[in-house]
mmJSON file of the N, C-alpha and C atoms, coordinates in Angstrom:
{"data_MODEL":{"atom_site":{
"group_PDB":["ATOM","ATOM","ATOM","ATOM","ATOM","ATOM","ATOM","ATOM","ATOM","ATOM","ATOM","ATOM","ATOM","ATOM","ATOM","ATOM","ATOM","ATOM","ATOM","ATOM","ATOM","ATOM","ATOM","ATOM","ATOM","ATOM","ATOM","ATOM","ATOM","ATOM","ATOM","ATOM","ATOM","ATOM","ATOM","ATOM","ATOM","ATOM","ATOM","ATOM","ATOM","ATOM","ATOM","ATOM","ATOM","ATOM","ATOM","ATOM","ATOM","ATOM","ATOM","ATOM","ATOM","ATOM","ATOM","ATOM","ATOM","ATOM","ATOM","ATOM","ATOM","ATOM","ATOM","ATOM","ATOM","ATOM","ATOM","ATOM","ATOM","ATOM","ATOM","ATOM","ATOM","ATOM","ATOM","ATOM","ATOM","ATOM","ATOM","ATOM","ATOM","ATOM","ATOM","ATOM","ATOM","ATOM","ATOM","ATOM","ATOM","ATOM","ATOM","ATOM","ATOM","ATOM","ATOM","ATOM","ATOM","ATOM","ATOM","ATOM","ATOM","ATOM","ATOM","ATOM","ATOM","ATOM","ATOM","ATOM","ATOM","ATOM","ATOM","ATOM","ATOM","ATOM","ATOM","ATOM","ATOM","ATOM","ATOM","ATOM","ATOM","ATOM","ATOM","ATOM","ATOM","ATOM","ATOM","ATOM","ATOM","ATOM","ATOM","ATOM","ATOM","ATOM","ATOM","ATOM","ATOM","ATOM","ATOM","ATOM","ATOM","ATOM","ATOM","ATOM","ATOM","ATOM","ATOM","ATOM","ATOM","ATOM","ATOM","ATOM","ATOM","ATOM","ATOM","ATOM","ATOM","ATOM","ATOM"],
"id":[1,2,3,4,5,6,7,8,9,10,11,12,13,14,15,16,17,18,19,20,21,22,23,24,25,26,27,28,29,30,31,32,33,34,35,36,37,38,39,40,41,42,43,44,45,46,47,48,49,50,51,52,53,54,55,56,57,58,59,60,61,62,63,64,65,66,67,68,69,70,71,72,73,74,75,76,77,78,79,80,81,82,83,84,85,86,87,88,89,90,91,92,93,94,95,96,97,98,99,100,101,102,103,104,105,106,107,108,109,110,111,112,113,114,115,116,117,118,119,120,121,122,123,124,125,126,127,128,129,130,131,132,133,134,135,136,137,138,139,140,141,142,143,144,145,146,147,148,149,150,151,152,153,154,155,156,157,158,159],
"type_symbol":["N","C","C","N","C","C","N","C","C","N","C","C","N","C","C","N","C","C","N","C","C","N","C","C","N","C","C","N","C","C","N","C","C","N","C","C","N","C","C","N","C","C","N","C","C","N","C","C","N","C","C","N","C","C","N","C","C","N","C","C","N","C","C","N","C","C","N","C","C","N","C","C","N","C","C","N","C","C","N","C","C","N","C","C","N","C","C","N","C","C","N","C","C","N","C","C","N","C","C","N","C","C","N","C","C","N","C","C","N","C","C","N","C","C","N","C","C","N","C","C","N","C","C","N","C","C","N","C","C","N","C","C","N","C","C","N","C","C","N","C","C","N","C","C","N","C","C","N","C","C","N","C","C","N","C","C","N","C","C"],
"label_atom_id":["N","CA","C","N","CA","C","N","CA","C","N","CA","C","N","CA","C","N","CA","C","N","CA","C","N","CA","C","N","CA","C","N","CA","C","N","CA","C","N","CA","C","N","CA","C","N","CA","C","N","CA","C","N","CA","C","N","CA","C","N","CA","C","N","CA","C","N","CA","C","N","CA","C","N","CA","C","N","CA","C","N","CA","C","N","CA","C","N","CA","C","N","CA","C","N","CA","C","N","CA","C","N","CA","C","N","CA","C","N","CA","C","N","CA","C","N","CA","C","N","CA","C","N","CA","C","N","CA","C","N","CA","C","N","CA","C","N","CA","C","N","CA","C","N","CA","C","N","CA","C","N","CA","C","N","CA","C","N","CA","C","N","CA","C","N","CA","C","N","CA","C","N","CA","C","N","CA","C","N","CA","C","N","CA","C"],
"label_alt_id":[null,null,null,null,null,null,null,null,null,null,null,null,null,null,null,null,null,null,null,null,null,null,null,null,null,null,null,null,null,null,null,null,null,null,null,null,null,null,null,null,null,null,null,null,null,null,null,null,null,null,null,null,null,null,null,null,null,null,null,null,null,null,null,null,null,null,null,null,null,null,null,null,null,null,null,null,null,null,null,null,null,null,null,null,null,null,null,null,null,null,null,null,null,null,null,null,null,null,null,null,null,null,null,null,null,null,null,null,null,null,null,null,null,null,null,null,null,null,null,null,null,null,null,null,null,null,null,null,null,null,null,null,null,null,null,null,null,null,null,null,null,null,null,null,null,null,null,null,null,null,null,null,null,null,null,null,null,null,null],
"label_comp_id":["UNK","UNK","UNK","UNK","UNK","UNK","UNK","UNK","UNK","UNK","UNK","UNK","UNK","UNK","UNK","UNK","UNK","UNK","UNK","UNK","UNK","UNK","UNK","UNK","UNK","UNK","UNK","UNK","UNK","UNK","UNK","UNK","UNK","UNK","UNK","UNK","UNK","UNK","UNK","UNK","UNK","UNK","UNK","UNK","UNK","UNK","UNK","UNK","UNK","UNK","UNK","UNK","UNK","UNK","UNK","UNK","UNK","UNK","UNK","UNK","UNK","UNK","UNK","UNK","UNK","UNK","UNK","UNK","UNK","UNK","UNK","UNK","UNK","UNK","UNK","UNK","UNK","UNK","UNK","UNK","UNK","UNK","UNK","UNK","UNK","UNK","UNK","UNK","UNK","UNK","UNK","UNK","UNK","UNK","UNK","UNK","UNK","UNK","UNK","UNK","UNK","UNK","UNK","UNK","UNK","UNK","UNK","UNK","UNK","UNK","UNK","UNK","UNK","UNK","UNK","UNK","UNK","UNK","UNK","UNK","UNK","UNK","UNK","UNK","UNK","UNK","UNK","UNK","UNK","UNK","UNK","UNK","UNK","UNK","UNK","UNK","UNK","UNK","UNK","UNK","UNK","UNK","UNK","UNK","UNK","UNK","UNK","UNK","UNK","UNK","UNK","UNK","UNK","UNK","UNK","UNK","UNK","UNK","UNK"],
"label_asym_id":["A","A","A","A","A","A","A","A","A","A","A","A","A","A","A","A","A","A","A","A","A","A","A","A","A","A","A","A","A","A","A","A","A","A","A","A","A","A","A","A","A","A","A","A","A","A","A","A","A","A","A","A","A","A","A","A","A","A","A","A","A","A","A","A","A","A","A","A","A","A","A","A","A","A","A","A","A","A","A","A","A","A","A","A","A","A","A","A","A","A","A","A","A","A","A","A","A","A","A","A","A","A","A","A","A","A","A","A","A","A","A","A","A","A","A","A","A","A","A","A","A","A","A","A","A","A","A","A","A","A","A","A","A","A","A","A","A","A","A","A","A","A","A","A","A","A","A","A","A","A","A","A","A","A","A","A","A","A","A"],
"label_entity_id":["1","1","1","1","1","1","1","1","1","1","1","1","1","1","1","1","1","1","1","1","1","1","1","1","1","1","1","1","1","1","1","1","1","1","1","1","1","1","1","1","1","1","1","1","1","1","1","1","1","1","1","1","1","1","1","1","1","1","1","1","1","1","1","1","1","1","1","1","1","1","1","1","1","1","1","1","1","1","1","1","1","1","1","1","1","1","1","1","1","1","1","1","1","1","1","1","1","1","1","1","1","1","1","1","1","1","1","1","1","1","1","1","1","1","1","1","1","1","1","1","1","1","1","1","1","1","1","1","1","1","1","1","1","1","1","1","1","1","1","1","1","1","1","1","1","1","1","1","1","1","1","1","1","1","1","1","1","1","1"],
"label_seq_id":[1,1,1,2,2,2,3,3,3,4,4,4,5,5,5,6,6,6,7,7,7,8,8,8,9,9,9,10,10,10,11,11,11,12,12,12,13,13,13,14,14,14,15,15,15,16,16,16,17,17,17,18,18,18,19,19,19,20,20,20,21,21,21,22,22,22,23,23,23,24,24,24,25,25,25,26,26,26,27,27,27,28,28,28,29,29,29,30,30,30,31,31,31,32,32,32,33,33,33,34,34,34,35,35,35,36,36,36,37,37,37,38,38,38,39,39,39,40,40,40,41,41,41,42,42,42,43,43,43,44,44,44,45,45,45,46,46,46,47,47,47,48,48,48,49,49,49,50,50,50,51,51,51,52,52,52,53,53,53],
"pdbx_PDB_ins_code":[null,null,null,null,null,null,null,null,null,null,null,null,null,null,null,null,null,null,null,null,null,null,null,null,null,null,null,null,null,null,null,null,null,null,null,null,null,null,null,null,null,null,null,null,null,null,null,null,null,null,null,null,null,null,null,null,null,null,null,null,null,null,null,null,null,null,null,null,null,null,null,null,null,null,null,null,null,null,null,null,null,null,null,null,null,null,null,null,null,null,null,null,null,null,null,null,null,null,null,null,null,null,null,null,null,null,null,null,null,null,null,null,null,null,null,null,null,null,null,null,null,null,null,null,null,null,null,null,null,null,null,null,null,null,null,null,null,null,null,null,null,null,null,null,null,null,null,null,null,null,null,null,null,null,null,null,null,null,null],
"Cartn_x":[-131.513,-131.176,-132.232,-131.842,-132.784,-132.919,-133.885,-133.921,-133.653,-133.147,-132.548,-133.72,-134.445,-135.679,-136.353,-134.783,-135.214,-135.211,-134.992,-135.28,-137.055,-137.483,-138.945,-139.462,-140.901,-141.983,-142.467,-143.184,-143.954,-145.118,-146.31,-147.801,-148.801,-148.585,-148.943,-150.018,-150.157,-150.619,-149.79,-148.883,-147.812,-147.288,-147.034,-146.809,-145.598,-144.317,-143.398,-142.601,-141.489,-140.525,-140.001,-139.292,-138.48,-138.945,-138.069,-137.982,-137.142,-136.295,-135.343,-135.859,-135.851,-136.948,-135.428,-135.548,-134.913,-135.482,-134.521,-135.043,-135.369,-135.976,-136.444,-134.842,-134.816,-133.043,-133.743,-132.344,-132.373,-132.025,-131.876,-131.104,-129.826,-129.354,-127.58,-127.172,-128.142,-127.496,-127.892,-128.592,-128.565,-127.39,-127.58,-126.138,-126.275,-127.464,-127.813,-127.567,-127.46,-127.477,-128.421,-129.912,-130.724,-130.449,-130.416,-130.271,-131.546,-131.929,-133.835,-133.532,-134.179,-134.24,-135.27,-134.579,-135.032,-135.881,-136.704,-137.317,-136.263,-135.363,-133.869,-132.731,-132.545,-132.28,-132.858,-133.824,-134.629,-134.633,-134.715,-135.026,-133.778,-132.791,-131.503,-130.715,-131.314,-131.054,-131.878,-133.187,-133.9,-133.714,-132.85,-132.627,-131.527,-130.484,-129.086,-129.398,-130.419,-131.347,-131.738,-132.408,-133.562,-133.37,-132.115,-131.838,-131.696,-132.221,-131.821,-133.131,-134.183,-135.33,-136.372],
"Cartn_y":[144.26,145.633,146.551,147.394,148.345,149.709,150.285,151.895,152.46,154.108,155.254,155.773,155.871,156.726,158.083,158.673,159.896,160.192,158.907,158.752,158.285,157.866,157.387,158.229,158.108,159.14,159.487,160.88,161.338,161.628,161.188,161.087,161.202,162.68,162.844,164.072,165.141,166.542,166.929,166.333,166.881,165.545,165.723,164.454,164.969,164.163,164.556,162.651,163.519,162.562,161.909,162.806,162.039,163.147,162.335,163.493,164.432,164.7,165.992,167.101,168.114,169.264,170.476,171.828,172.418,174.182,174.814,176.055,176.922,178.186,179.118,179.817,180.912,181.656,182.506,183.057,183.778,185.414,186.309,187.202,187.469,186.739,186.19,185.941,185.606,185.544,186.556,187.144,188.67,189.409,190.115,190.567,192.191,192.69,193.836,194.933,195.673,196.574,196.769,196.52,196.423,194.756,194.148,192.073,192.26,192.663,192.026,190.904,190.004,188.687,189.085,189.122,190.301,189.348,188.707,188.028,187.405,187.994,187.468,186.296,186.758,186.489,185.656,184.816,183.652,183.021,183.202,182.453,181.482,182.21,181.704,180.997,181.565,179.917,178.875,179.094,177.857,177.007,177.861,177.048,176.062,176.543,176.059,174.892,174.475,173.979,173.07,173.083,172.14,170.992,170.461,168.656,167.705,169.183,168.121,167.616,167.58,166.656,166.278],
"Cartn_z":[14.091,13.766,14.371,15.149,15.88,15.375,15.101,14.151,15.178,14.838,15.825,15.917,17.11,17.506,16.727,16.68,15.869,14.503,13.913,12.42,12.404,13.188,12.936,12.84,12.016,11.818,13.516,13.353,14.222,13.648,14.162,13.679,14.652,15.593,16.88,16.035,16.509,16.085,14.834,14.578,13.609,12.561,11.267,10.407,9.681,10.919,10.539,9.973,9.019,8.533,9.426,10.471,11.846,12.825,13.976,14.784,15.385,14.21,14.37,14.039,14.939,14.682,14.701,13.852,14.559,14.938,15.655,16.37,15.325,15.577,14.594,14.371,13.332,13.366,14.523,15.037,16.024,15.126,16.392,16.311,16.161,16.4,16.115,14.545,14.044,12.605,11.564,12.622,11.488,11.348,10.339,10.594,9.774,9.795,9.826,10.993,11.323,12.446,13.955,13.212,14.104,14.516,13.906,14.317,14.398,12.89,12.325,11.588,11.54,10.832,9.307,8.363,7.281,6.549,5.434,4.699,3.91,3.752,2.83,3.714,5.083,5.975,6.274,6.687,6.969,5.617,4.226,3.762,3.345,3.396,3.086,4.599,5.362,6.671,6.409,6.134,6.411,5.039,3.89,2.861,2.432,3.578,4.01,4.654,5.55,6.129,5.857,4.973,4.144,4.316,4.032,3.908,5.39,6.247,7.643,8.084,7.594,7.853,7.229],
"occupancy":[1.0,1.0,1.0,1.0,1.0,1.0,1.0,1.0,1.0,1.0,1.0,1.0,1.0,1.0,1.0,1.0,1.0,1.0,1.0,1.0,1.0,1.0,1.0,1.0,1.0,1.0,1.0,1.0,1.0,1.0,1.0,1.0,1.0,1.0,1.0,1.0,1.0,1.0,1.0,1.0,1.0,1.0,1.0,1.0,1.0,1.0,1.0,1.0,1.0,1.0,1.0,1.0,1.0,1.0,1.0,1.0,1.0,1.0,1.0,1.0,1.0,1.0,1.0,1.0,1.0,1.0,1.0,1.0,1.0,1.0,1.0,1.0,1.0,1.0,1.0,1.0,1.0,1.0,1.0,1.0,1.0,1.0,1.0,1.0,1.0,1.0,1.0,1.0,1.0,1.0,1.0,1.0,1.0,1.0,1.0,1.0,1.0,1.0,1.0,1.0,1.0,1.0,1.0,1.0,1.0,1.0,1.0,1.0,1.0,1.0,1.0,1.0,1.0,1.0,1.0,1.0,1.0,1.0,1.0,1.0,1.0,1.0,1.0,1.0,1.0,1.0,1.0,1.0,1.0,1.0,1.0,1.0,1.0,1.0,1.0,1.0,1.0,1.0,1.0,1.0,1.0,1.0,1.0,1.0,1.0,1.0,1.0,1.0,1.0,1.0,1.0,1.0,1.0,1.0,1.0,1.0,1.0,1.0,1.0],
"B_iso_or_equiv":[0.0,0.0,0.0,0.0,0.0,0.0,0.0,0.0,0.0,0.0,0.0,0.0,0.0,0.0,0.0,0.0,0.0,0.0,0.0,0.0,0.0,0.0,0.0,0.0,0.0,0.0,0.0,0.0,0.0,0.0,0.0,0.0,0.0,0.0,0.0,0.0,0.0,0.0,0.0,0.0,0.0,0.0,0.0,0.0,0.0,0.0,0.0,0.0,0.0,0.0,0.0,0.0,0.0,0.0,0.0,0.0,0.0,0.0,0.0,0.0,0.0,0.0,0.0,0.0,0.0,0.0,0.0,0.0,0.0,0.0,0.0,0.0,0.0,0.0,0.0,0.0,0.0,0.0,0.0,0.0,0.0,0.0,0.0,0.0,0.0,0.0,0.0,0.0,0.0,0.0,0.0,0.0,0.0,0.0,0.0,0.0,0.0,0.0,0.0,0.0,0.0,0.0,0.0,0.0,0.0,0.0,0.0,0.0,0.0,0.0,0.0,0.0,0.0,0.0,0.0,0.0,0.0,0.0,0.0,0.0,0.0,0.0,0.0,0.0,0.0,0.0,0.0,0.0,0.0,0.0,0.0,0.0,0.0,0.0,0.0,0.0,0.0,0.0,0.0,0.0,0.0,0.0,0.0,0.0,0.0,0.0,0.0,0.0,0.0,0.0,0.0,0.0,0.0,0.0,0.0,0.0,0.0,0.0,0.0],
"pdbx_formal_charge":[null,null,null,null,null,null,null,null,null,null,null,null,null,null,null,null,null,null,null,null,null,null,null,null,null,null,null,null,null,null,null,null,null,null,null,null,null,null,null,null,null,null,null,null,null,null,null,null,null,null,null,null,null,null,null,null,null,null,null,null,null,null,null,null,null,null,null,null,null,null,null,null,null,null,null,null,null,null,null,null,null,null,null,null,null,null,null,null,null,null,null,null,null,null,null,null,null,null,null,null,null,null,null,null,null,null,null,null,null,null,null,null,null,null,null,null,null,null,null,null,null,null,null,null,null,null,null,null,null,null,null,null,null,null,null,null,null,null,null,null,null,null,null,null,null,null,null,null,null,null,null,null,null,null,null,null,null,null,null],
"auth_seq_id":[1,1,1,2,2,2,3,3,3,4,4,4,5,5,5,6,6,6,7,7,7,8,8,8,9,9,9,10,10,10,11,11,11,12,12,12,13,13,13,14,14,14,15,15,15,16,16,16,17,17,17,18,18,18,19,19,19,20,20,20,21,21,21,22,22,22,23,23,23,24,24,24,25,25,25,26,26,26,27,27,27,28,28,28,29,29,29,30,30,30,31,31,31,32,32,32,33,33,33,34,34,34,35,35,35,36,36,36,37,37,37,38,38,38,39,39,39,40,40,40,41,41,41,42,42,42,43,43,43,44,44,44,45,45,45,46,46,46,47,47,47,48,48,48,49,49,49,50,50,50,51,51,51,52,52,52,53,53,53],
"auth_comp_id":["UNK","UNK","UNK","UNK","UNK","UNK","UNK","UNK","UNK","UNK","UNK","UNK","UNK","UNK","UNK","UNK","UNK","UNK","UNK","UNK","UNK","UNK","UNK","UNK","UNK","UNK","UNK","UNK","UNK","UNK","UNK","UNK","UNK","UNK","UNK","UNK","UNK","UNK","UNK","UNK","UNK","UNK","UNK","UNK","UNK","UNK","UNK","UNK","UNK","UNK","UNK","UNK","UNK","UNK","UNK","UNK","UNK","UNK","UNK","UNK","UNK","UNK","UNK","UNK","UNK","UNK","UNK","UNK","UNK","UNK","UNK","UNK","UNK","UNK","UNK","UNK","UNK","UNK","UNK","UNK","UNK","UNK","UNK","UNK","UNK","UNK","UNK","UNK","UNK","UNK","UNK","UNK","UNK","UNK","UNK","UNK","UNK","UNK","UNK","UNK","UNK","UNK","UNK","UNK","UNK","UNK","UNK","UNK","UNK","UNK","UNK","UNK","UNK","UNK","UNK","UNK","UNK","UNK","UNK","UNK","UNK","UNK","UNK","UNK","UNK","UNK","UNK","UNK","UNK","UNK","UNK","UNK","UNK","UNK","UNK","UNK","UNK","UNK","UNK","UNK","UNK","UNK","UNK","UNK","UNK","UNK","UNK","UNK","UNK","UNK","UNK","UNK","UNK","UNK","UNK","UNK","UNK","UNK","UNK"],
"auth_asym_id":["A","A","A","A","A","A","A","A","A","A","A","A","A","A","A","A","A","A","A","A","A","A","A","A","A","A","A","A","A","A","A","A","A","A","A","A","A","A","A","A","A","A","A","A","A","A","A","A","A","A","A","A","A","A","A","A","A","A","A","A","A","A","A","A","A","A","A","A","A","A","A","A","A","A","A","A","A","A","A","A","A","A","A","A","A","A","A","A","A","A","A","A","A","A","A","A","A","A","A","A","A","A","A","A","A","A","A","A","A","A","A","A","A","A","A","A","A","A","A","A","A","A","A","A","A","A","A","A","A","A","A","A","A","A","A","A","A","A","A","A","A","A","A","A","A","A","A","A","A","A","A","A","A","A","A","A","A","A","A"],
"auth_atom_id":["N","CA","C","N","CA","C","N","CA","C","N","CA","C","N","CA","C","N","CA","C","N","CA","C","N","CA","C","N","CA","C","N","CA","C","N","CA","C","N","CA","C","N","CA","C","N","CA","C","N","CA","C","N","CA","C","N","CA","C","N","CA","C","N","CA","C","N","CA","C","N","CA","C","N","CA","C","N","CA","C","N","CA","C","N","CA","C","N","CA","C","N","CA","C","N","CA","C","N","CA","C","N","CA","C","N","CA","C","N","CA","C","N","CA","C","N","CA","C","N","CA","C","N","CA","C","N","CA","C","N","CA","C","N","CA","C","N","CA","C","N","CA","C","N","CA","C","N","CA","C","N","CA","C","N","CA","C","N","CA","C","N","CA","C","N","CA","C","N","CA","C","N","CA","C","N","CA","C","N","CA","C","N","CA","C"],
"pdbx_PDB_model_num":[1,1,1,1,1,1,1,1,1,1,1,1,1,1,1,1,1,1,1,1,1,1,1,1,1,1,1,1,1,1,1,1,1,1,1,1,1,1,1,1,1,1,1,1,1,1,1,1,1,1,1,1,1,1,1,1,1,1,1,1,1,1,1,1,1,1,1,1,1,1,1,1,1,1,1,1,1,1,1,1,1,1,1,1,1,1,1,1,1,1,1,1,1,1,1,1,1,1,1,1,1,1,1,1,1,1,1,1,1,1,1,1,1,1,1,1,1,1,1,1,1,1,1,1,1,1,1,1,1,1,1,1,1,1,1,1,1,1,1,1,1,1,1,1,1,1,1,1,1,1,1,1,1,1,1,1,1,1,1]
}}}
């Protein structure tokens, strides 16, 4: 049985669970007028988020 690469730890500069990393939110999911990424706005992506690593 062979593990999937990107389930293994990373223990480089960084001490991660695996190695699925993902991007910061963009501007695209704002959905304010200006497309500011608001404190409310980030916290509720990256909380939608949470279980993927």
């Amino acid at each position: 049985m062979s593990t999937q690469p990107l389930l293994t730890p990373y223990n480089k500069n960084l001490h991660l669970k695996n190695r699925v990393v993902m991007a910061p939110m963009t501007r695209s999911r704002a959905d304010n007028e200006g497309k500011i990424a608001t404190d409310e706005l980030q916290g509720l992506y990256y909380e939608q988020r949470a279980s993927a690593g």
